[in-house]
C-alpha positions in Angstrom: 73.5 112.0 86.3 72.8 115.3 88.3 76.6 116.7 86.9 75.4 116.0 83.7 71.3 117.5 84.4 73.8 120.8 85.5 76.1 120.8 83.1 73.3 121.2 80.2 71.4 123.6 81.9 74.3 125.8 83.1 75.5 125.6 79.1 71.7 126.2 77.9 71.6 129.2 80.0 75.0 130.7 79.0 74.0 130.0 75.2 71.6 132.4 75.4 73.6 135.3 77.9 71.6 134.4 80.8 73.3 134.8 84.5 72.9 131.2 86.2 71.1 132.2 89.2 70.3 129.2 91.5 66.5 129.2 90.7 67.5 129.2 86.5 69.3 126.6 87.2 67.0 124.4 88.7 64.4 125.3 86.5 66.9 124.9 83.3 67.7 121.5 84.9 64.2 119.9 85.0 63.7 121.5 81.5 66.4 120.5 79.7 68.7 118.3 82.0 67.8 115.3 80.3 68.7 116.7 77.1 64.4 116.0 76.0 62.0 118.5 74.9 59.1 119.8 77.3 56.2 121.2 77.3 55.1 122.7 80.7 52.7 125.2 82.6 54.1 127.6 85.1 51.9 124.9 87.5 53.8 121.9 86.1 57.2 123.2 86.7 56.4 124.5 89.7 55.1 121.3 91.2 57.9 119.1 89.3 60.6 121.7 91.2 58.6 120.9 94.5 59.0 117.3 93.9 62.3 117.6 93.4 63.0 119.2 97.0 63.6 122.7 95.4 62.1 125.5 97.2 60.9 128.2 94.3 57.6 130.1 94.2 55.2 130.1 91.7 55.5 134.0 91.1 59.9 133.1 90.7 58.6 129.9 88.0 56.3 132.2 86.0 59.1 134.8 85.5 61.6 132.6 85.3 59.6 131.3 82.5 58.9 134.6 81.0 62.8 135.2 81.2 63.7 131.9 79.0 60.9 133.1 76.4 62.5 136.6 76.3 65.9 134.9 75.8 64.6 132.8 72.9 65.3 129.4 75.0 61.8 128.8 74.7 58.4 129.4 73.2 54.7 130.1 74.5 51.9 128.3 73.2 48.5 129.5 74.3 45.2 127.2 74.0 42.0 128.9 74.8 43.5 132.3 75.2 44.4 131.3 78.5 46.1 128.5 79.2 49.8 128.7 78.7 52.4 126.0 77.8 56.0 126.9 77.3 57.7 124.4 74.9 61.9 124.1 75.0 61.6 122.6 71.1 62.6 125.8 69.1 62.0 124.3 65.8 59.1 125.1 63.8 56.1 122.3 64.3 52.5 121.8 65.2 51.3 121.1 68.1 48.2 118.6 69.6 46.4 119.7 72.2 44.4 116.8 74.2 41.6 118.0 75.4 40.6 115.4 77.7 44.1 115.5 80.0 44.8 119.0 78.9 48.3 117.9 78.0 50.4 119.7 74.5 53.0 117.1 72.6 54.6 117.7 69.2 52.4 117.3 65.9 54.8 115.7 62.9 56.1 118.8 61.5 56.1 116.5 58.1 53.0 116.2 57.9 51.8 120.0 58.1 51.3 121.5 54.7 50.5 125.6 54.8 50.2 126.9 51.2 49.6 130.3 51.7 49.0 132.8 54.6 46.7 136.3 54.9 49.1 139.4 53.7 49.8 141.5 57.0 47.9 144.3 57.3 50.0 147.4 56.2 52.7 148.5 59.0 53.1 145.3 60.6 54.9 141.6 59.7 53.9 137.9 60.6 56.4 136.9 63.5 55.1 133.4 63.5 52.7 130.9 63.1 51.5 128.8 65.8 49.2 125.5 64.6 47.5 123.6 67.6 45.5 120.8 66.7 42.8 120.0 69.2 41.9 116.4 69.5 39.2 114.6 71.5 39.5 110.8 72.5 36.6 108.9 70.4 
């Protein structure tokens, strides 16, 4: 199974020009190894790495991280303003946000209906659209 974890992030990486250091791999491999979507924090990855036996810093996760986004391997979500997820589903869809364990899955992107959107101001364009629902446990 592991050949298989490295042989999807090694191609994941290289899809998007990205030299295969040994900390991108690791990271690519708990991201996309098992060939499912993720949604993580910086913190998340850092402690499923640790788990894992991998020794990689927090500072090397975050700009790791930052590195996939600027590749376009990934996408950042931010709830609050402050709390960053980084989700390896590149399609466009909604997301919930569960406020009780602070945890972000995938909203059915069927289900979304956005008639119309605000005209950019003048000199600028929309780049995207991020929809987080936030639910609460009744």
């Amino acid at each position: 199974m592991k050949d298989m974890d490295n042989h999807r992030g090694t191609d994941w990486l290289a899809g998007a020009g990205l030299r295969p250091t040994r900390q991108r791999l690791t990271l690519a491999d708990l991201l996309v190894g098992d060939g499912q979507n993720r949604h993580v924090t910086a913190e998340s990855l850092f402690d499923a790495a640790s788990a894992a036996g991998e020794k990689v810093s927090l500072a090397t996760v975050y700009n790791t991280l930052r590195a996939f986004c600027d590749a376009g391997l990934m996408r950042e979500i931010t709830v609050d303003g402050s709390k960053s997820y980084f989700d390896t589903n590149m399609t466009d869809h909604p997301h919930f946000y569960w406020e009780d364990t602070a945890k972000l899955t995938d909203a059915p992107a069927d289900q979304l209906e956005i008639r119309r959107l605000p005209h950019a101001p003048a000199g600028a364009e929309i780049a995207s659209v991020d929809v987080v629902i936030r639910l609460r446990r009744k």
